[in-house]
N, C-alpha and C positions, 0 to 999 in steps of 0.2 A: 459806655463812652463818657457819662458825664464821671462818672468816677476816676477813670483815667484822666481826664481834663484837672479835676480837681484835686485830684492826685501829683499832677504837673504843677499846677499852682503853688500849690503846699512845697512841696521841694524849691522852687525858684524862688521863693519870698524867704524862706529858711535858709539858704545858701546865700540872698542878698543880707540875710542878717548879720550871719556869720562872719561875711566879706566886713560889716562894717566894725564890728565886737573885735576883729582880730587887728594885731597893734601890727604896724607897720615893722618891717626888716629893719631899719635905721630911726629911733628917735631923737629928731637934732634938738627937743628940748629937753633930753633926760643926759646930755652931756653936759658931766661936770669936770674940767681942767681940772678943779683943784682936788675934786677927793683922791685922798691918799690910798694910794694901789701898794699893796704888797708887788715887790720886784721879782719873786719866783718864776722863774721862764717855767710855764706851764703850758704850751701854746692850746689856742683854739681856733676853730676856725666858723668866721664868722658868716649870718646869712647873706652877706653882703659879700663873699671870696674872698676877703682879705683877712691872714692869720695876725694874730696877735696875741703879744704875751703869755697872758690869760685871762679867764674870764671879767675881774676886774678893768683890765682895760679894756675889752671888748665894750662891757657896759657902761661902764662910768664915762671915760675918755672918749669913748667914739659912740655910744648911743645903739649899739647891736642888742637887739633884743632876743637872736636867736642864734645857738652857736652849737658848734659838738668839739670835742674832745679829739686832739691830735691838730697837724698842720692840714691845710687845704689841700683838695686831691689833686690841682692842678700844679701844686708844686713837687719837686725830688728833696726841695732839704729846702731850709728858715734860717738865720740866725739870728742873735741879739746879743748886745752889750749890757754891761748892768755899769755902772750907772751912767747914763747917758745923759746932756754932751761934754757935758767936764770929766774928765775920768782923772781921780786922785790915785794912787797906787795903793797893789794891782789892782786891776779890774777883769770881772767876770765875761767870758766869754762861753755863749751858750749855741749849739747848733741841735736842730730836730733832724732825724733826716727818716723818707719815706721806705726803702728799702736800701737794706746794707749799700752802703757804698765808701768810695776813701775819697776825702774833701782836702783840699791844697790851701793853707789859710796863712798869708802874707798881709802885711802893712808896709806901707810906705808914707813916706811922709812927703810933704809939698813940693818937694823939686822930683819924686818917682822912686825916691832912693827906697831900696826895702831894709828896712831895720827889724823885722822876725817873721820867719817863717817857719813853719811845720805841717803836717800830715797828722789827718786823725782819720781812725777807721771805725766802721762799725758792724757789726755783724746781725743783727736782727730785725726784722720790720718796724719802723716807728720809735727809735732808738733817737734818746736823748743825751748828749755830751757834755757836759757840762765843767770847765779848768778856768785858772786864773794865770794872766798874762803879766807879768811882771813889765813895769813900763820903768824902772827905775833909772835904765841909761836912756831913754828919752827926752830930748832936748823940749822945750815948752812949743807949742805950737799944735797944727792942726795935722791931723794923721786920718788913711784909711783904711781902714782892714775888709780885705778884699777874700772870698773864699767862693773856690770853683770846686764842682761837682757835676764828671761827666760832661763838659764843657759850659752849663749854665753857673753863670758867679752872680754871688749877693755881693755887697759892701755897705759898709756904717761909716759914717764920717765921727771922728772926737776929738776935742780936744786935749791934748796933755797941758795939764798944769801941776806945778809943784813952787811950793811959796816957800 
């Protein structure tokens, strides 16, 4: 009996250790706005359920201390703009998506008007897209590129500018 007891001890003070050694899911003082992220849509998804980028932003910009490789499992598809929110011409358009599907990807600009759309398709699990959207007949102002898959849609808001 005393050895089970002490044996009990021994595991709870070693598991409160552990609890305090181990770094939190989010550390809001290891985010740094400014270190420079490689832009590669590489997505990951972080202990905290929200995907991003890649690991760079996970860590630097939001302070995720823990992530895995691929989008989060509670989504069907991600996407991202590169560069974001000024977009000079063209600009990158990147979508993850979780199992093959075909995604509807439209922009519209401030009054609903759509000024390009297309379809892209995918065929294999965990498949990443990656094309450049030509903005060149787009007037300066503020656009959103809206993309549904299976009824759930993302959108990114950008700016077009051209000087």
């Amino acid at each position: 009996m005393k050895h089970s007891l002490l044996l009990l001890a021994l595991l709870v003070s070693a598991s409160a250790i552990f609890a305090q050694v181990q770094p939190p899911c989010v550390d809001t003082l290891a985010v740094n706005p400014y270190h420079d992220c490689y832009i590669e849509y590489n997505p990951v998804c972080g202990c905290d359920s929200s995907t991003y980028r890649n690991y760079c932003f996970a860590q630097s910009k939001s302070g995720v201390n823990y992530y895995r490789t691929g989008i989060c499992n509670k989504q069907i598809f991600d996407i991202d703009l590169v560069p974001i929110p000024v977009q000079l011409e063209p600009f990158v358009f990147s979508a993850a998506f979780r199992v093959p599907s075909s995604c509807y990807i439209f922009i519209t600009d401030v009054f609903g008007s759509v000024v390009y759309s297309t379809n892209i398709y995918t065929t294999y699990d965990d498949e990443i897209k990656t094309f450049e959207i030509e903005t060149g007949d787009f007037r300066n102002g503020v656009y959103a590129l809206i993309a549904v898959v299976n009824g759930e849609k993302k959108f990114k808001e950008f700016t077009k500018v051209r000087y």
